[in-house]
C-alpha positions in Angstrom: -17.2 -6.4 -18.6 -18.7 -3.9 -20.7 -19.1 -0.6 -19.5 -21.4 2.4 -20.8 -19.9 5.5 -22.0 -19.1 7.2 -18.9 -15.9 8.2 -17.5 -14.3 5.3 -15.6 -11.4 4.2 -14.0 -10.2 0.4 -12.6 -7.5 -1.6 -10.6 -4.9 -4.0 -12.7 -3.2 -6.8 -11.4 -2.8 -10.5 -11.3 -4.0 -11.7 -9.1 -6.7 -9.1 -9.0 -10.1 -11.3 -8.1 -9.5 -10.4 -3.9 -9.4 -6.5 -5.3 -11.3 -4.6 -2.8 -10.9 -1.2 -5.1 -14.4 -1.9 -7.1 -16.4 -1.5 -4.0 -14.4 1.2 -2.5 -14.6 3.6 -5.5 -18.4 3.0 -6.2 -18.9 3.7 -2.4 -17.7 7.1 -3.5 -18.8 7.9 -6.7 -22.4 7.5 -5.1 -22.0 9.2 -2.0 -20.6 11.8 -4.3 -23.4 12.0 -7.2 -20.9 11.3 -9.6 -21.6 9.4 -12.8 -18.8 7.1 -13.1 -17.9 3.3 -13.0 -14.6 1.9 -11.5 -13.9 -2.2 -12.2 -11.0 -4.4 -11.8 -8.9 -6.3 -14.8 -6.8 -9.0 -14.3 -3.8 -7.8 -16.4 -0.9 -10.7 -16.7 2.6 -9.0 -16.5 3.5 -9.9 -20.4 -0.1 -8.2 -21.6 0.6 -4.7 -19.4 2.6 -2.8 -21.8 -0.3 -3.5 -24.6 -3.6 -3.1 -21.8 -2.1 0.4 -21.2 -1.6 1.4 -24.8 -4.7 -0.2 -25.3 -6.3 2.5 -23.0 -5.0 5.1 -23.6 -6.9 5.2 -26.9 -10.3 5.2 -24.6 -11.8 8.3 -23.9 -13.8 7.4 -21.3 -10.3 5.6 -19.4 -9.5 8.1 -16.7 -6.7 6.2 -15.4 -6.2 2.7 -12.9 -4.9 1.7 -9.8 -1.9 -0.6 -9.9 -1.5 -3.5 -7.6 1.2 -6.8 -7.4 2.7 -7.3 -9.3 3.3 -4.0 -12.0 3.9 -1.4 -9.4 7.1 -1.3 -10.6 7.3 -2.3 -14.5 4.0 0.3 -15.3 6.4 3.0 -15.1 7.9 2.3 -18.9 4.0 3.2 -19.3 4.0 6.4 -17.6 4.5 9.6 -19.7 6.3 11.2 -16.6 6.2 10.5 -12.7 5.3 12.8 -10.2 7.6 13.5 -7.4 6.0 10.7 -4.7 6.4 8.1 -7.4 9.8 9.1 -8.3 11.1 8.8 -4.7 9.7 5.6 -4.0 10.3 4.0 -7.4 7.1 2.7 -7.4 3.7 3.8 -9.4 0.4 2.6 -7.6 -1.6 4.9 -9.3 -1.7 6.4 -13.3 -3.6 8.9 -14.4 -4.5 11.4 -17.5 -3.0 14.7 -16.4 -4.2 18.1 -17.6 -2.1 18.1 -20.4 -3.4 14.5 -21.5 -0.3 12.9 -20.6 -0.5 9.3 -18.6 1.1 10.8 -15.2 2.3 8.1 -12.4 2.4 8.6 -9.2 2.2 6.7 -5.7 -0.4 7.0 -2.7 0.8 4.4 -0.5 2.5 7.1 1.2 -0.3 8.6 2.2 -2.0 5.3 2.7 0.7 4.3 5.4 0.8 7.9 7.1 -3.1 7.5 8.0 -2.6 3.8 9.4 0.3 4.7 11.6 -0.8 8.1 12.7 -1.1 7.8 16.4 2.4 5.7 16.6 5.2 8.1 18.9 8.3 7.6 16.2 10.0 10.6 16.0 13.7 10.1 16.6 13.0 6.6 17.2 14.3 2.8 15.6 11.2 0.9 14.0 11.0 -2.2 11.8 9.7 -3.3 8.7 9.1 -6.5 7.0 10.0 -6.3 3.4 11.9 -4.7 1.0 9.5 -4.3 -1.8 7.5 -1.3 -3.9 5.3 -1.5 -0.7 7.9 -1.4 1.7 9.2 1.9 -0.1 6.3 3.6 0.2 6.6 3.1 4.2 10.4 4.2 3.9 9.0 8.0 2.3 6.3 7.6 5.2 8.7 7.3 7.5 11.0 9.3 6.3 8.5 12.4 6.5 7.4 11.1 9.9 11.4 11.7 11.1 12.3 8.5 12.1 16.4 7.9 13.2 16.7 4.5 11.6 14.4 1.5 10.1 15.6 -2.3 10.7 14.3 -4.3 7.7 13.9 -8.1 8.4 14.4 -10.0 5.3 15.3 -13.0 3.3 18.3 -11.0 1.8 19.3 -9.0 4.8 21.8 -7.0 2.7 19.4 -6.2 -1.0 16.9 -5.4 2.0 19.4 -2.1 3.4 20.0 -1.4 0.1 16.4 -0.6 -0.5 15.8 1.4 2.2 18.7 4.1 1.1 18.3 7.6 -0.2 15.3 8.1 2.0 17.5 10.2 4.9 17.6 7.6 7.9 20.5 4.6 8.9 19.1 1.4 7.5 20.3 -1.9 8.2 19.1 -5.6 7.3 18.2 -8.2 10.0 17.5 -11.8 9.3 14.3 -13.8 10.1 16.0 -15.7 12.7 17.0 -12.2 14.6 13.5 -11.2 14.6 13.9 -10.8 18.8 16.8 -8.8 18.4 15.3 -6.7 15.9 11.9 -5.9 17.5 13.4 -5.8 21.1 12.0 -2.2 22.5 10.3 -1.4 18.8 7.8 0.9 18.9 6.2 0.2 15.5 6.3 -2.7 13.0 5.1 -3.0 9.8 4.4 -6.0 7.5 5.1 -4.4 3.9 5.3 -8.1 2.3 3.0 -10.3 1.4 3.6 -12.8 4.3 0.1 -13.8 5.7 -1.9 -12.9 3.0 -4.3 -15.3 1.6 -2.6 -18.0 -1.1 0.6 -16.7 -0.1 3.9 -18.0 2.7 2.4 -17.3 6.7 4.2 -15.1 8.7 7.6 -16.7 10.5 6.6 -17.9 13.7 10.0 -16.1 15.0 8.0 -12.8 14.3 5.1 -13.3 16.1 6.9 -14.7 19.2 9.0 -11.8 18.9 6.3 -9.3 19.3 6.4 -9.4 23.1 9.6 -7.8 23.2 8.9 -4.6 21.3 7.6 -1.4 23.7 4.5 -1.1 25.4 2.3 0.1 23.7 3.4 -0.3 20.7 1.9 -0.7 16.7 1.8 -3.4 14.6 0.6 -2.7 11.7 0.1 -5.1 8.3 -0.4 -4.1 5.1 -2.7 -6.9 4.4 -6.2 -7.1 3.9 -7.2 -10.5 2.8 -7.8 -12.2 5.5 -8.0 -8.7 7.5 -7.1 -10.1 10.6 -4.3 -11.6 10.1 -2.4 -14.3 12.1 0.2 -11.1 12.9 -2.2 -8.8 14.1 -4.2 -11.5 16.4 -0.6 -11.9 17.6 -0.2 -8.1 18.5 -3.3 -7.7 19.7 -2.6 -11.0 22.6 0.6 -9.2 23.2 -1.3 -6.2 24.2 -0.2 -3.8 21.0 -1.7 -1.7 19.1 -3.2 -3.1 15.7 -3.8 -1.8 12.4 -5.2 -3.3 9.6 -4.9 -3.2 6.0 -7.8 -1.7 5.5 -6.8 1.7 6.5 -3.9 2.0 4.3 -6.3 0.6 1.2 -8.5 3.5 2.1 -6.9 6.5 3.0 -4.7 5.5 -0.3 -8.0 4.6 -2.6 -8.9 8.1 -1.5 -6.1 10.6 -3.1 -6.5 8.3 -6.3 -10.3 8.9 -6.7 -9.5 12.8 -6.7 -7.3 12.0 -9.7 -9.8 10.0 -11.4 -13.1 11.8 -10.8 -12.6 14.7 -9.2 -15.0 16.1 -6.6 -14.2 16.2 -2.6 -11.6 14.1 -1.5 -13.8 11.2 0.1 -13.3 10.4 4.1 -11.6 6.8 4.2 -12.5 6.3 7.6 -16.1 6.5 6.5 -17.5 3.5 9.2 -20.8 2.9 6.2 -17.7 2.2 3.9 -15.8 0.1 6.7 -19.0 -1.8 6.9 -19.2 -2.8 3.1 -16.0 -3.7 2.8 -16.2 -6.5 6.3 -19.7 -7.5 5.4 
């Protein structure tokens, strides 16, 4: 794709075709006036180290979004890390600082914060699926949101607790098949793996049978967003919870990374015209 000699910025990863990024950003940069171009580059994990260098020589690069599966190897690119990324030990987002140093840092955080927003968690237990970059950044959101202690349901119960350490809560693995002990009177879950997403394992049944024991009211939320509606969020939704989709979390995050890029205002991720693209 070539691009003409305006300042522009992209999304990396592989797979990268179901990126949603493109259309967000250019939503922006013409809602804002702002003569830019955003794209998305299907970056294999052997080529990053050279794509980046590569880049860096471009004076028109302001930076890139970073997506499965470099979150965590782009940060031997990064000239330094800002704090966010340091804590979660995971870079979602690069870009040229004042100082023209490659800065890393991570806006899942805030991405997560805006899709579980109106969840009552304070004090409380909650659940998350995954142990991941992704699943970090909902540790440092929870973590800010004051939560007592996170249950993470994994494969690898154990390298799952381990994860979730150092972020100022009690932490402790649960396997797939305790999935009803686990989310018994759990006021929010969240999906943080890729389970459900399209081309990729489905959610364990034992999950979505176990949503009927967590609280009334209650949030599910997935961090999916292809398909949108996942099978787990049709699930919470029968079982009367609240559901949030991936979408939200794209957003809100795509929004403090567009800042970075572009400047300008920070753009409104719950913009319904841009909900509307992005469904059509």
């Amino acid at each position: 794709m070539t691009l003409p000699d305006l300042p522009y910025a992209e999304v990396i990863g592989d797979p990268i075709a179901q990126s949603k990024s493109p259309v967000i950003h250019g939503h922006w940069l013409e809602k804002q006036g702002i003569a830019g171009a955003y794209r998305a580059v299907h970056v294999l994990p052997d080529d990053l180290s050279d794509y980046v260098a590569a880049r860096r020589s471009d004076p028109f690069w302001r930076g890139c979004n970073v997506t499965i599966p470099h979150k965590q190897a782009v940060i031997g690119c990064c000239d330094r890390l800002d704090p966010a990324a340091e804590a979660i030990g995971a870079v979602n987002t690069m870009y040229r600082g004042e100082d023209g140093m490659l800065v890393g840092t991570n806006t899942d955080k805030d991405g997560v914060l805006a899709a579980i927003a109106g969840a009552d968690i304070a004090g409380q237990t909650v659940c998350i699926i995954g142990s991941g970059g992704a699943a970090r950044a909902a540790f440092a959101a929870l973590a800010q949101q004051k939560v007592k202690a996170v249950v993470i349901v994994s494969r690898t119960p154990d390298k799952a607790a381990a994860a979730a350490s150092g972020f100022g809560f009690a932490a402790q693995g649960a396997a797939f098949a305790d999935a009803d002990a686990a989310l018994c009177g759990c006021p929010l879950l969240i999906n943080a793996s890729p389970m459900g997403m399209a081309g990729q394992t489905k959610m364990e049944s034992g999950v979505l049978a176990a949503l009927l024991k967590m609280r009334k009211g209650g949030t599910v939320f997935d961090m999916v967003y292809h398909p949108l509606e996942t099978e787990l969020l049709a699930a919470a939704r029968r079982a009367d919870l609240v559901a949030a989709d991936g979408l939200t979390m794209l957003t809100a995050q795509a929004a403090y990374a567009f800042v970075r890029f572009f400047g300008g205002l920070l753009p409104d991720a719950s913009d319904p015209a841009l909900r509307k693209l992005l469904t059509a």
